[in-house]
C-alpha positions in Angstrom: 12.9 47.9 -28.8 12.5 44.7 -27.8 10.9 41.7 -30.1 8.9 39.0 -29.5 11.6 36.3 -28.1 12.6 38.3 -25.9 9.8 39.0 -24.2 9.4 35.5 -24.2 12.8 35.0 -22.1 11.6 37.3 -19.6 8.7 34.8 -19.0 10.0 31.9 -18.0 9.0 30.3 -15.3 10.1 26.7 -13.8 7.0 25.0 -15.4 4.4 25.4 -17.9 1.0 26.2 -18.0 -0.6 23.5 -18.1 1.1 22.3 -15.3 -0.3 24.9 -13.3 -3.4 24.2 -14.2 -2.6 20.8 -13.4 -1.7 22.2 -9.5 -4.8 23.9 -9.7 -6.8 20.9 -10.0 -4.8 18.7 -7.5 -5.6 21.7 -5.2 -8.8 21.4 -5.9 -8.9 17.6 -4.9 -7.5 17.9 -2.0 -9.8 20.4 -0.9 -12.8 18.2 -1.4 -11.1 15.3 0.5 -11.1 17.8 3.2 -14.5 18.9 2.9 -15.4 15.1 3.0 -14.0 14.8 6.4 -16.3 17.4 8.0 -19.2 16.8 10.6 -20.0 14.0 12.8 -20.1 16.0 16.0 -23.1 15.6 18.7 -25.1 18.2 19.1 -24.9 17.4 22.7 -21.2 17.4 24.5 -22.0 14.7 26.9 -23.2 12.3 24.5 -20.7 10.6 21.8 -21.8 10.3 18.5 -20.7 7.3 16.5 -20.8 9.7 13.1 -17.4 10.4 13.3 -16.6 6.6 12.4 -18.6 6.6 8.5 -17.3 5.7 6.1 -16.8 8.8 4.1 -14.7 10.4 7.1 -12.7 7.2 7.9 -11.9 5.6 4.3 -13.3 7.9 1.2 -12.1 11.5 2.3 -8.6 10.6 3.2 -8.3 8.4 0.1 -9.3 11.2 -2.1 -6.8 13.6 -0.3 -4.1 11.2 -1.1 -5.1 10.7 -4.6 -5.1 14.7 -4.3 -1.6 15.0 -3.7 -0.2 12.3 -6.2 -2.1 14.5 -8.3 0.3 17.2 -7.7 3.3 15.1 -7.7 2.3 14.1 -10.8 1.6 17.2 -12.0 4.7 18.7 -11.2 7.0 16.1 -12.5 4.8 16.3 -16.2 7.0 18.0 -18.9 5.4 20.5 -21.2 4.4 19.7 -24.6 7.0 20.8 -27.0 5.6 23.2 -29.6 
């Protein structure tokens, strides 16, 4: 039969949970920095549109999907609370 602690063993993985949470969040970021960067086409081929140059696709989005991924850094390189 096996106890407790070992079933504890069986489960360990390379970081905890809350730093997969953490990921999950970081993910998340970086998803709505890309979601940020979407539109500013014409609706007409031949004519250029000058959305493409705001100042959400240009400077916010890619800011926030940099913040995204020293989120993740971050969040991989946090050690787990010791119980």
């Amino acid at each position: 039969m096996s106890t407790k602690n070992e079933n504890k063993d069986k489960l360990n993985f390379a970081l905890g949970t809350e730093n997969y949470k953490l990921l999950a969040i970081g993910f998340a970021i970086i998803v709505v920095g890309f979601i940020l960067m979407l539109g500013g086409k014409s609706d007409n081929p031949n004519v250029f549109s000058e959305d493409i140059f705001s100042f959400r696709r240009i400077t916010l989005a890619p800011l926030v999907v940099l913040a995204g991924f020293i989120f993740e850094i971050w969040a991989i390189m946090k050690k787990p609370k010791e119980k």
